[in-house]
PLY file of the C-alpha trace (Angstrom):
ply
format ascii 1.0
element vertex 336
property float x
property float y
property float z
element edge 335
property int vertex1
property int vertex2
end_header
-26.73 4.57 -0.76
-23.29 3.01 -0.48
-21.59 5.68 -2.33
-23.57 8.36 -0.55
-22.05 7.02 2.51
-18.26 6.90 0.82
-18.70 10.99 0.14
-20.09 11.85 3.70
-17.30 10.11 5.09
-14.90 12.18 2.85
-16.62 15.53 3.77
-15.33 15.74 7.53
-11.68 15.48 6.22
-12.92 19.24 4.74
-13.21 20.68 8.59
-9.03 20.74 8.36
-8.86 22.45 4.95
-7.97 26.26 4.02
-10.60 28.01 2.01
-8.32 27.40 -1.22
-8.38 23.45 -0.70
-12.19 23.49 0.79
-12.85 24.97 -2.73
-10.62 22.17 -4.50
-12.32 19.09 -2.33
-15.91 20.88 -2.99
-15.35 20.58 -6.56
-13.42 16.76 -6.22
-16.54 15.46 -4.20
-18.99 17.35 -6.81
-17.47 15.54 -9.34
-17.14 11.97 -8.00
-20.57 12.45 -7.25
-21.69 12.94 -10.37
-19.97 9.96 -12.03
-21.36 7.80 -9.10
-24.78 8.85 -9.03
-24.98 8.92 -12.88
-23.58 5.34 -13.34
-26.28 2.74 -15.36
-25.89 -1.14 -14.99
-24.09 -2.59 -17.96
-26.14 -5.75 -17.80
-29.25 -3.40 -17.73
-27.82 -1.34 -20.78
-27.35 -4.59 -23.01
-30.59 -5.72 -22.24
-32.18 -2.85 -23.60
-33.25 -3.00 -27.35
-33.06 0.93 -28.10
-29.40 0.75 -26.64
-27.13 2.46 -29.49
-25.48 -0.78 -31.45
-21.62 0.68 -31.60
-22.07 1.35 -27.45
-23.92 -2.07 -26.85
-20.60 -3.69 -28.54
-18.01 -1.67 -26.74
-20.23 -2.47 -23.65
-20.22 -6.45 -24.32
-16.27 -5.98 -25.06
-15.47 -4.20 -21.91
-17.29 -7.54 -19.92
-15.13 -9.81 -21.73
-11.55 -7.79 -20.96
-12.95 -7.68 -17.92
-13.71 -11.35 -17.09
-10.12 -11.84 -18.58
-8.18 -9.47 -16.42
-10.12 -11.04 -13.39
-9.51 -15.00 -14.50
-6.60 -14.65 -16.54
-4.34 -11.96 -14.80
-5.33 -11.71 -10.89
-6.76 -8.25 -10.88
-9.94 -8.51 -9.05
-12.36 -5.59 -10.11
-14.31 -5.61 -6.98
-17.78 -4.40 -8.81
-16.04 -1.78 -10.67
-16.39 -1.57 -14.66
-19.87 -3.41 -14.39
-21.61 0.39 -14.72
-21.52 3.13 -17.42
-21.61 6.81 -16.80
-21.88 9.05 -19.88
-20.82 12.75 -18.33
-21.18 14.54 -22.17
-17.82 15.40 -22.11
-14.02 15.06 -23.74
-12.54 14.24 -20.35
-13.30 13.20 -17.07
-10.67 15.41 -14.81
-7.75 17.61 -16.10
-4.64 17.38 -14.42
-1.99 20.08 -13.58
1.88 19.62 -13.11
4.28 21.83 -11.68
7.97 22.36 -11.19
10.30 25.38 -10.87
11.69 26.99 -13.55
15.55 25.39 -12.98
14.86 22.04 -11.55
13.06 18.51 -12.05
11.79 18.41 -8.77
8.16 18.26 -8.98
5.26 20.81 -6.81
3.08 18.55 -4.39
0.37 18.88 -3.00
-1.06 16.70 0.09
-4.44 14.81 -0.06
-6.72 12.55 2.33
-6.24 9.10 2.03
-3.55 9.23 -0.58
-1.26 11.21 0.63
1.06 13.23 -1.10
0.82 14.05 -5.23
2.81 15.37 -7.91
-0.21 16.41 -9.46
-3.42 18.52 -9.09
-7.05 17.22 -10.62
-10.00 19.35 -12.12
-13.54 17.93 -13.11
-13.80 21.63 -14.77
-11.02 22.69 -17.07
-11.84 26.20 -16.42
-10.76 25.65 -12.92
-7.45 24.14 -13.69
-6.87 26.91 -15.63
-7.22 28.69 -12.87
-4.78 26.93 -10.81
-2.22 27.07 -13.59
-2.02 30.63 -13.84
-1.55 31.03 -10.34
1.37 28.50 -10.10
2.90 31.16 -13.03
2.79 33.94 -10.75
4.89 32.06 -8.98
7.26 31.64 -11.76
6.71 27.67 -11.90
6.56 25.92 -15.42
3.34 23.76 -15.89
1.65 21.54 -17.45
-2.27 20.95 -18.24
-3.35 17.92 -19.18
-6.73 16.25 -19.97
-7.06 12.67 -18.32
-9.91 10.05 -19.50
-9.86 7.89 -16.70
-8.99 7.56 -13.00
-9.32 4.94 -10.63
-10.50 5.76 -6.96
-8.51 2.77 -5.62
-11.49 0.61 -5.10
-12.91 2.97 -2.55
-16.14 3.51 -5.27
-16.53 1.02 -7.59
-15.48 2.98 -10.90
-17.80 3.10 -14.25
-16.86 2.81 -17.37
-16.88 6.29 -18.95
-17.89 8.01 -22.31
-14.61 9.42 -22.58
-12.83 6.44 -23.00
-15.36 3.90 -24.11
-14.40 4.42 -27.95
-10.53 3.96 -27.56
-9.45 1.40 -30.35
-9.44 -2.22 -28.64
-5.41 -2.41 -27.50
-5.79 1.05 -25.73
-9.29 0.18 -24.79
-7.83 -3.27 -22.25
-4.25 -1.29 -21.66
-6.42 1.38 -20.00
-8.67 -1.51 -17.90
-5.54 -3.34 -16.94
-4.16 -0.54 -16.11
-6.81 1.19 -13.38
-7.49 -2.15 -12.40
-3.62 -2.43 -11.08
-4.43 0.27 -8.70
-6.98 -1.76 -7.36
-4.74 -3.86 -6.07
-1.98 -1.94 -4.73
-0.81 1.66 -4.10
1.21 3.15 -2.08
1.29 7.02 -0.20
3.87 9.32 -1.76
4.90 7.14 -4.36
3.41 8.36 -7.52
6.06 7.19 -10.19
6.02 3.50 -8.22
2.45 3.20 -8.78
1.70 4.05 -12.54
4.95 2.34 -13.79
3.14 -0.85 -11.87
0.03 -0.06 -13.55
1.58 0.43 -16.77
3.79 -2.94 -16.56
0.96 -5.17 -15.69
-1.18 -3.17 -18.09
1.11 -3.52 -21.32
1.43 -7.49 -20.15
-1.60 -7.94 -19.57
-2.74 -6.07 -23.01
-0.21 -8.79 -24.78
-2.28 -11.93 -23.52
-5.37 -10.66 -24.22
-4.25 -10.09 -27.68
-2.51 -13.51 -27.63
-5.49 -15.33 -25.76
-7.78 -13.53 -29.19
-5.39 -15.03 -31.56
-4.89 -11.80 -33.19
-1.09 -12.14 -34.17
-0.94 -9.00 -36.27
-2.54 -6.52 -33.73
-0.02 -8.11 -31.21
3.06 -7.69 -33.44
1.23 -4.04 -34.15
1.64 -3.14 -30.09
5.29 -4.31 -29.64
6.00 -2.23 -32.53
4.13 0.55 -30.60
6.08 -0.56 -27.64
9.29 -0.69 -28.60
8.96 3.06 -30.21
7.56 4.43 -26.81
10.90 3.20 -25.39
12.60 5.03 -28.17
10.96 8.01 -26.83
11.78 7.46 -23.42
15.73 6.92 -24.08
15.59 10.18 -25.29
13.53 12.18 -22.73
15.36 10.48 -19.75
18.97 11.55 -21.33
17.26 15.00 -21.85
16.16 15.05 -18.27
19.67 14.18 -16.79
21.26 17.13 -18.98
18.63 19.09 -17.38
19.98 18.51 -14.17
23.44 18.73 -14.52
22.26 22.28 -16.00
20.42 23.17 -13.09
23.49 22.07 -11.04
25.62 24.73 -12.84
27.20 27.64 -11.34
25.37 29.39 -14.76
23.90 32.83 -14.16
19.98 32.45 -14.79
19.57 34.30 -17.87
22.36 32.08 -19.02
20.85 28.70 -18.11
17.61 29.73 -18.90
18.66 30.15 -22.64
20.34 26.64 -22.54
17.41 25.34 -21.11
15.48 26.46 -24.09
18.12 25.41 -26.74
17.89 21.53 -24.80
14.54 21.24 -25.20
14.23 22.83 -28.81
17.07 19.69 -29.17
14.74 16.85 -27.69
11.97 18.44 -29.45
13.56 17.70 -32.73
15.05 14.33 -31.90
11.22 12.94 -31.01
9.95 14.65 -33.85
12.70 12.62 -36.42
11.61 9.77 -34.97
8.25 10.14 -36.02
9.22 11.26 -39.27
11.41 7.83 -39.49
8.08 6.13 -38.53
5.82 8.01 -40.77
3.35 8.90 -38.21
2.34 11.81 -36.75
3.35 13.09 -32.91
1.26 11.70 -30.13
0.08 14.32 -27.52
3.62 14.54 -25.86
4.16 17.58 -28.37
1.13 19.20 -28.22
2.38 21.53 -25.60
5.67 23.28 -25.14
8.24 21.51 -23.47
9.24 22.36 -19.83
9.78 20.86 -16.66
6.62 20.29 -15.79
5.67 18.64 -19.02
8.68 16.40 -18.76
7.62 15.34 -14.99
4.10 14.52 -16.21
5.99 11.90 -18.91
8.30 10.73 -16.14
5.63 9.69 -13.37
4.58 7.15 -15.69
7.49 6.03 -17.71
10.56 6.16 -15.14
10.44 2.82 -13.37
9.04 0.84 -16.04
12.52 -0.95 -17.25
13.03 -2.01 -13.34
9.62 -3.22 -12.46
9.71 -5.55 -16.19
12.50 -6.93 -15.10
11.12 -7.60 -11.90
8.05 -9.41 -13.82
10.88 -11.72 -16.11
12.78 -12.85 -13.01
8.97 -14.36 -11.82
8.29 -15.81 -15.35
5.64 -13.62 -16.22
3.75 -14.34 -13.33
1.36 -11.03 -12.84
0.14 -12.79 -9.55
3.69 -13.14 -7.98
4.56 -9.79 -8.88
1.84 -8.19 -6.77
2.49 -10.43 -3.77
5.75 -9.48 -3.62
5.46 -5.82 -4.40
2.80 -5.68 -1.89
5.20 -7.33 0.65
8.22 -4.84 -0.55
6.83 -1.94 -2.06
9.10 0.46 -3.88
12.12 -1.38 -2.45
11.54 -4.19 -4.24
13.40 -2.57 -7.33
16.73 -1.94 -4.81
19.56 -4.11 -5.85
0 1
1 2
2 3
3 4
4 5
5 6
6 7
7 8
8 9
9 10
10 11
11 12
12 13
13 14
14 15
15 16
16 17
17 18
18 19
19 20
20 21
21 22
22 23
23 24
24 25
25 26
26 27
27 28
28 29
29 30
30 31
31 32
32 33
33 34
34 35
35 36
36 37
37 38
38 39
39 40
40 41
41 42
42 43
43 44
44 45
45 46
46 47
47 48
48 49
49 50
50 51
51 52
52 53
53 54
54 55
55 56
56 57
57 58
58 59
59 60
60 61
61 62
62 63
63 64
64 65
65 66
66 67
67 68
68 69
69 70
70 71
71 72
72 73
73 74
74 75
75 76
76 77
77 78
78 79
79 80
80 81
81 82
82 83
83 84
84 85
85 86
86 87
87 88
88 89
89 90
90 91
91 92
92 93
93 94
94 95
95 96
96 97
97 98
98 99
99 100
100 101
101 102
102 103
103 104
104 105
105 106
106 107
107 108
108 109
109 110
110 111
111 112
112 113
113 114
114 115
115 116
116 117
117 118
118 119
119 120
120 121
121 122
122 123
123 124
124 125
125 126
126 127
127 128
128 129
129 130
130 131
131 132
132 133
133 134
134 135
135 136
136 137
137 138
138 139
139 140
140 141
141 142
142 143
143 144
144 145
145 146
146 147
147 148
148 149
149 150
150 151
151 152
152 153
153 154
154 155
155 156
156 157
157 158
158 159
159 160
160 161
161 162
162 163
163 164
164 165
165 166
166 167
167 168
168 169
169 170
170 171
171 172
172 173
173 174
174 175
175 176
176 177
177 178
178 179
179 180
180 181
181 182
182 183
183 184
184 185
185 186
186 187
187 188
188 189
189 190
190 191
191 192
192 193
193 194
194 195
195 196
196 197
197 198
198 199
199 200
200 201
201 202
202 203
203 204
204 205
205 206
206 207
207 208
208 209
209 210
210 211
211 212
212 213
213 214
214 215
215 216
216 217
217 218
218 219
219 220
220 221
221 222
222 223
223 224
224 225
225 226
226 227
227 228
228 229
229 230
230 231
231 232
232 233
233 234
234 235
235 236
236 237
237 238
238 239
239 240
240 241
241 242
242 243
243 244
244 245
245 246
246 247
247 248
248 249
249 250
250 251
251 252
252 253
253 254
254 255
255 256
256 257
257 258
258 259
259 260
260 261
261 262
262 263
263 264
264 265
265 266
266 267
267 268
268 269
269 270
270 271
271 272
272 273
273 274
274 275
275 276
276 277
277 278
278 279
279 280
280 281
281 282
282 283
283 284
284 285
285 286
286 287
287 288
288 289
289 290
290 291
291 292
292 293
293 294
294 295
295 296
296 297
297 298
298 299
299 300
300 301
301 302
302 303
303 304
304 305
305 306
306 307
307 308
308 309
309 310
310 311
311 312
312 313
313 314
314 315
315 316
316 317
317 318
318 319
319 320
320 321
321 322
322 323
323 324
324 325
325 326
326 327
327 328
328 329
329 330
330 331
331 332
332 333
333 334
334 335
């Protein structure tokens, strides 16, 4: 009943919509209805003797990482991860990017509540699709992008989901610290501020949980993992500012256009040596063509991270003091 409540209340924010975003909220509230109203008590689930072994143990772990992230690192769930939804598919929303064709300056687009995104969200691929080859018409490179998990910033208490539920165990608590971050702060119109947050606490908070399981050789496995993704990063983020002293250029387009190519065939290659260095195969950040929406997409989450670790050293590691003061600050907290 409470989360019938939550989606009438969003429905009169519809009366100020177009017919192109009444068709985009339709769909949103269609789909957050579904994973609400399809949501199943874990405690329920365990409790059941048919319940599927492999899920019954993921369910079991995601209680424990859960009762660590609340006792351990200050991130209060508030009732959410305590349901399951299985939706019977690979994703739970698909997400679109956009940027024009000579700059890093990403589309937006303006939402209740939350204010301003650099990022559009489908529960149907086929209409993201949609969306992207309209933003082509209008000459913009984009991005498409299939997302496992969301948080509604406490405003529904989020379920676990079948399209995460089998990630290995680091990825499996990095994604719970991560959502449950948002929980506890975000801010309007500051997209890169809040996932690097997120993704800071997360990546901490993924390192004690390891440490608190006295699993020493799946903790030295993630700093390994983390200290490549920062490889990774150095590169993109001195690709990005060639980018826009490109798109500065007094170049004629066809010109910069062909440079533009030739830089990201370059960064392309240099990410792709690194993983032959490492003997591993790419992650999903080459599983599309480069462009500028692809590299904003990387950035929103990667940017600030540096800043906002630093900010967590200079309080000793302490997750709780972090959040205080960044909910004091905000963004500004990272100005010198």
């Amino acid at each position: 009943m409470n989360t019938l409540i939550r989606l009438l209340l969003i429905a009169p924010l519809l009366l100020c919509a177009n017919c192109g975003s009444l068709a985009f909220y339709t769909q949103a509230i269609r789909g957050q209805a579904e994973i609400s109203f399809c949501r199943k008590k874990i405690t329920t689930l365990l409790a059941d003797p048919t319940l599927e072994p492999a899920l019954a143990k993921r369910l079991a772990l995601s209680q424990e990482i859960l009762d660590f992230a609340e006792q351990e690192l200050s991130l209060d769930s508030s009732g959410s991860y305590r349901h399951y939804t299985d939706l019977g598919r690979e994703h739970v929303v698909h997400i679109v990017y956009a940027a024009p064709e000579f700059s890093l300056e990403a589309k937006s687009w303006w939402y209740p509540i939350v204010g301003s995104q650099d990022y559009r969200g489908y529960f149907k691929k086929e209409d993201a699709q949609r969306q992207v080859s309209s933003l082509q018409e209008e000459g913009l490179d984009t991005f498409l992008g299939g997302v496992n998990a969301y948080s509604t910033l406490g405003f529904f208490k989020d379920p676990l989901l079948n399209t995460f539920i089998d990630y290995p165990q680091v990825d499996f608590a990095e994604l719970i610290f991560h959502e449950l971050t948002h929980h506890q702060y975000y801010e309007k119109e500051e997209t890169s501020f809040n996932e690097a947050l997120a993704e800071v606490v997360a990546r901490e908070g993924t390192r004690r949980w390891l440490q608190a399981q006295g699993d020493q050789k799946a903790l030295a496995q993630y700093e390994l993992r983390l200290r490549r993704r920062s490889q990774i990063r150095s590169l993109i983020e001195k690709a990005i500012s060639q980018l826009e002293m490109l798109y500065a250029s007094n170049l004629t387009a066809p010109n910069m256009r062909n440079e533009k190519e030739r830089q990201l065939t370059e960064l392309r290659e240099k990410i792709l040596i690194l993983y032959r260095g490492w003997r591993q195969q790419p992650n999903h950040f080459l599983s599309t063509p480069l462009n500028n929406a692809r590299l904003i997409a990387f950035t929103t989450y990667e940017a600030l991270i540096p800043g906002l670790q630093e900010e967590l050293r200079r309080r000793n590691g302490d997750i709780a003091q972090l959040l205080i003061d960044v909910k004091k600050e905000g963004p500004e907290i990272l100005q010198p």
